[in-house]
C-alpha positions in Angstrom: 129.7 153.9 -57.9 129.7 150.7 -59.2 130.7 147.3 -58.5 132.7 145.8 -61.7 132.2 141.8 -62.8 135.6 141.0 -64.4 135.4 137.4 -63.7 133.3 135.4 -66.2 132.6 133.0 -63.2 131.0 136.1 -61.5 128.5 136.7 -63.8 125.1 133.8 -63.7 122.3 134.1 -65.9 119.2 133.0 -63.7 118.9 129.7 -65.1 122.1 128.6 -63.8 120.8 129.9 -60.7 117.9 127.9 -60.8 119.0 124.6 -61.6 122.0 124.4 -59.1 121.5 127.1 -56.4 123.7 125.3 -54.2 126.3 126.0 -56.7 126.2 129.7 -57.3 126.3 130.5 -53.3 129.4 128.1 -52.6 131.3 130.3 -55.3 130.0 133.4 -53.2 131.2 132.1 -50.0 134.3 130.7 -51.5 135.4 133.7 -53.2 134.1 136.5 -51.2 133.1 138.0 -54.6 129.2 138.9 -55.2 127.9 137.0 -57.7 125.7 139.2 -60.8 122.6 137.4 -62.0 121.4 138.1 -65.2 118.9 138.0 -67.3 118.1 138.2 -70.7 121.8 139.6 -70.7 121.1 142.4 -68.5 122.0 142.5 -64.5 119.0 141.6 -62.3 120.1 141.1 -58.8 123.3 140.3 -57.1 124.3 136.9 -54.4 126.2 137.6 -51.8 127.7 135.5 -48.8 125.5 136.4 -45.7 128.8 137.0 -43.9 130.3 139.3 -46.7 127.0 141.3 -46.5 126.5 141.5 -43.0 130.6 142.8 -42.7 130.2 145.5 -45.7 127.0 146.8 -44.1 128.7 147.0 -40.4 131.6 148.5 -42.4 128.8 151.2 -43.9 127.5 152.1 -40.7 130.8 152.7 -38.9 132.0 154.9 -42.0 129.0 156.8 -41.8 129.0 157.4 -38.1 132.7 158.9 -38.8 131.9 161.0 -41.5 129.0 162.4 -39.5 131.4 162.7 -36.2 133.8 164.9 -38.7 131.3 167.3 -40.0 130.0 167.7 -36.6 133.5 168.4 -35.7 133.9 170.8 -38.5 130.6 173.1 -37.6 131.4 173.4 -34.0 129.3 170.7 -32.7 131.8 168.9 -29.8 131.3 168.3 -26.4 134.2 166.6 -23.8 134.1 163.1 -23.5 133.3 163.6 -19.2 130.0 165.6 -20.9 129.0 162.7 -22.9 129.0 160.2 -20.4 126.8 162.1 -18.1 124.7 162.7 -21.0 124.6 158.9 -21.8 124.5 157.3 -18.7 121.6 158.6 -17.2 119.3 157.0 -20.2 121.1 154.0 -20.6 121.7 154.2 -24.3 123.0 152.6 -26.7 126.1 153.6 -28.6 126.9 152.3 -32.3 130.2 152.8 -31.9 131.1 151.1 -29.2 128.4 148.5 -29.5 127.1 148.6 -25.8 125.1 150.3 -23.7 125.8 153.1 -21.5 124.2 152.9 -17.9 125.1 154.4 -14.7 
């Protein structure tokens, strides 16, 4: 899996990067496109807007939480939602999903 650089304004050697930061995170933010540094021709690392990253990686998480909720599904592993609770409550914790805490 592979992200794909079509745009020519996407793709920064690293002394572009170096002589005008400033300018190569703007485009990031602006465009909500990561940005590939290069060097010697060759990918290096990637930019990203800190709000684009912090999204895709909430994004990830919730996916994954899904995923793992259907193949628990799939080999038996369910319990009611009244059986959860009372499971839950009683320690106070915290659940991804719905992003708070379950007390009593």
């Amino acid at each position: 899996m592979g992200t794909k650089f079509s745009k020519d304004e996407d793709i920064v050697p690293l002394s572009d990067l170096k002589s005008n930061p400033g300018k190569v995170v703007s485009h990031a933010q602006e465009t909500h496109r990561p940005i590939l540094l290069t060097s010697r021709g060759r990918g290096v690392a990637v930019v990203r807007s800190l709000k684009d990253y912090e999204e895709e990686t909430e994004e990830r998480a919730f996916m994954q939480g899904v995923v793992k909720g259907l193949m628990d599904l799939e080999d038996g592993r369910e319990i009611s939602l009244t059986e959860a609770k009372k499971r839950l409550a009683p320690a106070g914790r915290y659940c991804p999903v719905a992003h708070r805490f379950f007390r009593k």
